[in-house]
N, C-alpha and C positions, 0 to 999 in steps of 0.2 A: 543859116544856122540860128542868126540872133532872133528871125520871126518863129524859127521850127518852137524853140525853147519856149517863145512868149505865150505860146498858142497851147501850150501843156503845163507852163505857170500859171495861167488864165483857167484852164481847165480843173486844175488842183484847188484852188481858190474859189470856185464857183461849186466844186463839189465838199469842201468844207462849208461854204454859207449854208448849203442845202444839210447837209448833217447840223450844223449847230442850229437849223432854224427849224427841224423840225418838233419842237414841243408846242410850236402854236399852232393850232388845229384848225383854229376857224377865225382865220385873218378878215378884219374888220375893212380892209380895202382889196376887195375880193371879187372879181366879176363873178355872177351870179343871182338867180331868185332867189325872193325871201324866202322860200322854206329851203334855203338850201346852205346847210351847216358844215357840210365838210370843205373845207377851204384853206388846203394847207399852205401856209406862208413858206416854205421849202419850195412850192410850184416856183417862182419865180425865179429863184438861180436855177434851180432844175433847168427849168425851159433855155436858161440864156448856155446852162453846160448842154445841150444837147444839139445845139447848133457849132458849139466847141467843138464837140465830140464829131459831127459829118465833117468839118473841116479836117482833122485832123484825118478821116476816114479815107476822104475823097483822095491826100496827100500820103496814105499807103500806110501812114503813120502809126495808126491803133486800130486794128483789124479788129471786128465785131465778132461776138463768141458766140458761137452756137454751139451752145450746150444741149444733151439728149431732151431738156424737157421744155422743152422752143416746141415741138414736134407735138404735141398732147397739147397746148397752148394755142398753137396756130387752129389747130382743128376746134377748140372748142370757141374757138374766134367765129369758126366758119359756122360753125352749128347755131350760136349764138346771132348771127347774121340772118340765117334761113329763117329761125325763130320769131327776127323780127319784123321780116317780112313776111312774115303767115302771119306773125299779130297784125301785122296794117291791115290786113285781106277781112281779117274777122272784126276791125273795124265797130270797135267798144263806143257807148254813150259817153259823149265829151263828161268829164266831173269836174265843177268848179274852175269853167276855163281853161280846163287843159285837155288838147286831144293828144291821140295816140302817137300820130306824129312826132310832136311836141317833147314826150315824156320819150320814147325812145332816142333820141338825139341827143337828150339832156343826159340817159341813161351811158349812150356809146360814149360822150365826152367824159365822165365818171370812169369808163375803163379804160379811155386812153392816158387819162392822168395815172390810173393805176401803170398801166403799162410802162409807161415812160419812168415811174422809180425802179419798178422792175429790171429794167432794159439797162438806163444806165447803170445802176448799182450794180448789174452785173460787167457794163465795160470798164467801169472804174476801179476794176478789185481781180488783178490778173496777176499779180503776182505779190510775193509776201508784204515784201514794203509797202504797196496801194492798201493791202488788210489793217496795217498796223495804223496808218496814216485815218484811215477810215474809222477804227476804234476809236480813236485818241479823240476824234473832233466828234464823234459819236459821246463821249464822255464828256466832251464840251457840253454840249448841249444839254444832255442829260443835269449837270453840274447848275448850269443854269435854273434848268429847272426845279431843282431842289432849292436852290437860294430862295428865287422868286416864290414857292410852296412853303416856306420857313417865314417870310412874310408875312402870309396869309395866315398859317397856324399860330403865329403869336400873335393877329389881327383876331381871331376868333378867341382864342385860348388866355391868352396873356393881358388882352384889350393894350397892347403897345402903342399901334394905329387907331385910327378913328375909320372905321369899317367903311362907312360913306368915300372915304378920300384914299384907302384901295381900291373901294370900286372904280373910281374912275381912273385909276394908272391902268386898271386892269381892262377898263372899255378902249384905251386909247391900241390896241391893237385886236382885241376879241369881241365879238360878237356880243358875247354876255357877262352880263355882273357877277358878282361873285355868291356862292351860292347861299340861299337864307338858312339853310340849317346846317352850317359851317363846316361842311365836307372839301376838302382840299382841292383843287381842281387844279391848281399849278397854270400851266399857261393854254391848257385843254379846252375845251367846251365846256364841259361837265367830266365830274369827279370818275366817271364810269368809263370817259376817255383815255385820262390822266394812268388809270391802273391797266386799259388797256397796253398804252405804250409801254408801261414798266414790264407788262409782262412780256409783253411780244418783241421788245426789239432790246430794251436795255438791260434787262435782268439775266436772257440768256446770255452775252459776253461776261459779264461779272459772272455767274455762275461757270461755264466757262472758264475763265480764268484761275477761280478759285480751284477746282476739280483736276485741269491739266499742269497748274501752274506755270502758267506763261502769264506772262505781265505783260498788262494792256494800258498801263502808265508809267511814269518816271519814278514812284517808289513804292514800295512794297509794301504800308499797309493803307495804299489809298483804296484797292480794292474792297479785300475786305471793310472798312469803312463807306465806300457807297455801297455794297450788297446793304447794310445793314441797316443807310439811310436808303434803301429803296424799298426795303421792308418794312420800314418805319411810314414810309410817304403809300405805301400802296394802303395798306394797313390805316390811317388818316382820310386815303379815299373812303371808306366803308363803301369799298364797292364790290358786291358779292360775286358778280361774273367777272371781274380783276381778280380776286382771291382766290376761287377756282378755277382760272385758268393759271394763275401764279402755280399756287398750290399743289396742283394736278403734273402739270409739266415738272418742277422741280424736285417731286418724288419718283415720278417717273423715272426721269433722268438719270436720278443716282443711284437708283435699282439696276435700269439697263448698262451705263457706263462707270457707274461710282462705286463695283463694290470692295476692288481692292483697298480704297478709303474706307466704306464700310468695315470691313475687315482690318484694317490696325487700328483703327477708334476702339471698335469692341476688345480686340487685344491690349490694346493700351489700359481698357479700361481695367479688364479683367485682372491684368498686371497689379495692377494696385490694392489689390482685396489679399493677395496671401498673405503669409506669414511674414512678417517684420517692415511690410510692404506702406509704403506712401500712400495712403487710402482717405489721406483729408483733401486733397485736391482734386482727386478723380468724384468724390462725395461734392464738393463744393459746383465741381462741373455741373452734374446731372441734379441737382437743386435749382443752381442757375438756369439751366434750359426750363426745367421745369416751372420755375416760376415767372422764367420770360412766355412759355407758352400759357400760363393762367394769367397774368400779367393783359397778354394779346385777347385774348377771349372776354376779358372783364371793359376792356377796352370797346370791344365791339359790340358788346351786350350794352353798352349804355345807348344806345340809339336803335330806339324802337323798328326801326327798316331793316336792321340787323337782324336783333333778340327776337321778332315774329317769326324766324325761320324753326326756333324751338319753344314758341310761347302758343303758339295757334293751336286752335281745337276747331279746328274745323272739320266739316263733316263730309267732303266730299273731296275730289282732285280740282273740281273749278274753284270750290270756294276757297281750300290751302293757297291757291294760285291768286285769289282775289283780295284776301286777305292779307298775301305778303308782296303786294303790289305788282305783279304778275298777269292780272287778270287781264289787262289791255293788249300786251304783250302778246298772252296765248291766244287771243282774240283774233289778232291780227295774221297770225302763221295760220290759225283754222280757216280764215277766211280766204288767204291766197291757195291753202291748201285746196280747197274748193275748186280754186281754177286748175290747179292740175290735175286732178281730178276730170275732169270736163277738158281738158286737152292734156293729153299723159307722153306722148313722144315729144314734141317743139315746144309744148307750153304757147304763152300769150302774146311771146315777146319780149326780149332786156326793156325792163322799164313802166312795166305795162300792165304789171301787178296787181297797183290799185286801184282800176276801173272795177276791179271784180271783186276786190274785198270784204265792202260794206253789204254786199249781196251775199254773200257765204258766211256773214259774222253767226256765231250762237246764238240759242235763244236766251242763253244764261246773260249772255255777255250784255244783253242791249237794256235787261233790269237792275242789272247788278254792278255794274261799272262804270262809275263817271266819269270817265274820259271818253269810253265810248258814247256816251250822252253828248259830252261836248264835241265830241267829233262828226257826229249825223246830226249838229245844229244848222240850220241854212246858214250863218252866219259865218260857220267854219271856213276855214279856204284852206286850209292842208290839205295834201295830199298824201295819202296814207299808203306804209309801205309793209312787209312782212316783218321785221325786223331780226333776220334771221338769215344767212345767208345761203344755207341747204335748203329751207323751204323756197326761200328767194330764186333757188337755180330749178329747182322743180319746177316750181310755178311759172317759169319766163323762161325757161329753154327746155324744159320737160326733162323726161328720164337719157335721152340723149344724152344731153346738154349737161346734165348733172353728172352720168359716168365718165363722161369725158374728162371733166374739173376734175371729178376725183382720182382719173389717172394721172394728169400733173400733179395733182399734189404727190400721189404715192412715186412719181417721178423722180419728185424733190428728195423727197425720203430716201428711195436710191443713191442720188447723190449724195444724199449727206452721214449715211452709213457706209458708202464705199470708201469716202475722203476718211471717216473715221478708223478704216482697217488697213489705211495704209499705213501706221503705226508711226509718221512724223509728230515731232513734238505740237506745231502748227495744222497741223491734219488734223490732229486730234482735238486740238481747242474748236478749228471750225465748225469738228463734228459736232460737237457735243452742244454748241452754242446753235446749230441749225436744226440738232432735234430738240433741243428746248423749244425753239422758236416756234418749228412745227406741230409740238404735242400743245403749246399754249394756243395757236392759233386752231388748232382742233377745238377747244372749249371755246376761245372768242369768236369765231365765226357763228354760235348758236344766240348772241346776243348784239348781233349785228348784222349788216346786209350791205352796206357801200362798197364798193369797188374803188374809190378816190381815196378812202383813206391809206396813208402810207405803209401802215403796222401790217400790211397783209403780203409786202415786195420788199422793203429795205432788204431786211436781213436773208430773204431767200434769194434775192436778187446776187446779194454778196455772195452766196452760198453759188451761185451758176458758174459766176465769172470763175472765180478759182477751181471748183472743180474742174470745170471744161481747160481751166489751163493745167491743173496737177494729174487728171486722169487722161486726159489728150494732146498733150504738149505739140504735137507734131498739127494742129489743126488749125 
């Protein structure tokens, strides 16, 4: 009895280090190549809970969920396999020291790390209390990050600290320095990281929260207060593909699930305009938002990476894209596009992308943009990726391999629309916080391509575990 306990004390403990550690992206004692930046410092309790978790397995103790969208996963495993063993066959020019081999190996360890947040976060999240338990330190970490990002803004903003001597707090577990044109990064990579995870994993439970009204902490206006410090810190990011993924999902959302809120705001408000009617606070409301949104806007017009989204006159689609620093970016999806193109069922292989990009680049792209200048220097040693992760599944497992991903995902969606019509108070928070997650992660997936990053499993992973125990209990 006293080892059964220790062995699910141990287990609960290693999966809160893993939730509070995940804000640091790119752990600075990291196995791994230099070009390789996603390095989540969560791996590590991860890895020690998931030899918790077959103990516990092997002892009959926590039986492994197989939820419906295991099935659409496994297969696009298998596709993804074939794929890369037709890439070996086709047997690409080594580029800068790295063969096919190589880049595929490195590419499967990249989705076993995905997998394993996936996997567990779904063993770890079966029944309500594991949900609540996983918020809470979810918000730990989250909390952290903000502290450590309030730092940094009043290091850039305020001149509190001496900018040199956060940078090195900030080297002693990250990769990189903090950024030169004072974009908030929090404990991320880069600032574009930072607004990733606000979108994809911590803003849908806060949102969430506020919308079903179930509380995800000990008091009742801490919510509301981080939604507002996480709008404030994405917003700090000035990161355009955070903001539009933020953005996108959160209107979304309150369209498809939020309109009887919709619906007494606008009553509320309307209340207050007749006759004899309290019409200075309903006024003072719709001022406040208002000049909180011009407020947000003037905010992000001051930094030229921003304000070029409505400042440019450009004359064409490559040049708008060149101009609002873009051009690299689209450079790099044309050129793996190329390879699916040239292999349209399997693609080239997970991984294997970029043997073939620099050959399919534009002819705009190789006058007009200096990175790709710097990137076809001899001297280069990157290795260049689509950065995109629909062009990325095209091009390395072909149309296959992409319909397939795209039925897990609509899998997920399933699930997370079913949990939401069961009409539970808890049902209903998860729902709502897994299509957030899922409609933000529809926008982030177009400005990224890793499979090791966490932001793309936590929160769907949670979303299995529970479903598969609220919609199949008997399993």
């Amino acid at each position: 009895m006293l080892r059964r306990f220790s062995i699910e004390v141990v287990a609960r403990a290693l999966w809160a280090a893993t939730l509070l550690t995940l804000p640091v992206t790119s752990f600075r004692y990291f196995p791994g190549g230099d070009g390789t930046y996603v390095r989540p410092l969560a791996f590590y309790p991860l890895g020690l809970l998931a030899v918790a978790l077959l103990i516990q397995l092997a002892r009959g103790k926590r039986p492994f969920p197989l939820a419906p969208a295991l099935a659409p996963l496994a297969a696009f495993l298998l596709i993804a396999g074939a794929a890369s063993m037709l890439g070996i066959l086709l047997a690409p020019v080594p580029l800068r020291g790295q063969d096919i081999t190589g880049r595929i190996i490195r590419a499967w360890a990249t989705v076993a790390m995905g997998l394993l947040f996936f996997l567990v976060a779904g063993w770890m999240n079966r029944r309500e209390g594991e949900l609540q338990f996983s918020i809470r330190w979810l918000m730990a970490g989250f909390a952290l990050d903000i502290l450590w990002s309030s730092v940094q803004g009043a290091t850039f903003y305020l001149n509190v600290l001496p900018k040199p001597l956060v940078t090195q707090w900030q080297r002693l577990f990250s990769l990189r320095e903090l950024i030169r044109t004072n974009r908030v990064s929090g404990m991320a990579y880069e600032p574009s990281w930072l607004a990733g995870q606000i979108s994809t994993i911590y803003m849908p439970w806060l949102m969430a929260a506020l919308v079903s009204g179930v509380r995800v902490t000990r008091f009742k206006w801490l919510e509301p207060c981080l939604f507002a410090l996480a709008t404030v810190l994405l917003l700090a990011t000035f990161s355009r593909g955070g903001l539009l993924a933020a953005g996108f999902a959160a209107g979304l959302t309150i369209i498809l699930v939020g309109r009887s809120q919709i619906r007494a705001a606008w009553a509320w408000l309307r209340s207050g305009f007749g006759p004899a009617r309290n019409w200075a606070l309903r006024l003072a409301v719709v001022l406040l938002c208002g000049a909180l949104a011009v407020g947000a806007l003037l905010f992000l017009g001051q930094k030229g990476y921003v304000a070029r989204l409505w400042n440019t006159r450009a004359s064409s689609v490559s040049d708008f894209l060149i101009q609002n620093s873009a051009g690299a970016r689209a450079a790099y999806m044309w050129g793996a596009l190329n390879a699916y193109e040239a292999h349209p069922w399997f693609g080239v292989g997970l991984g294997a992308s970029g043997f073939y990009i620099y050959s399919g680049l534009p002819d705009w792209a190789l006058t007009t943009v200096p990175e790709i200048a710097r990137q076809l220097s001899p001297e280069n040693t990157l290795y260049p990726n689509p950065k995109n992760l629909y062009v990325r599944l095209l091009a390395e497992t072909g149309l296959i391999g992409f319909v397939v991903f795209v039925a897990f995902q609509f899998s997920l969606l399933g699930d997370a629309l079913a949990v939401l019509k069961r009409g539970a108070t808890m049902g209903r928070f998860l729902g709502i916080a897994a299509i957030f997650t899922w409609l933000a992660l529809l926008v982030y997936n177009m400005t990224q391509d890793s499979f090791a990053t966490p932001n793309l499993w936590i929160n769907m992973g949670i979303l299995t575990g529970m479903a598969d125990a609220a919609l199949r209990p008997g399993v």
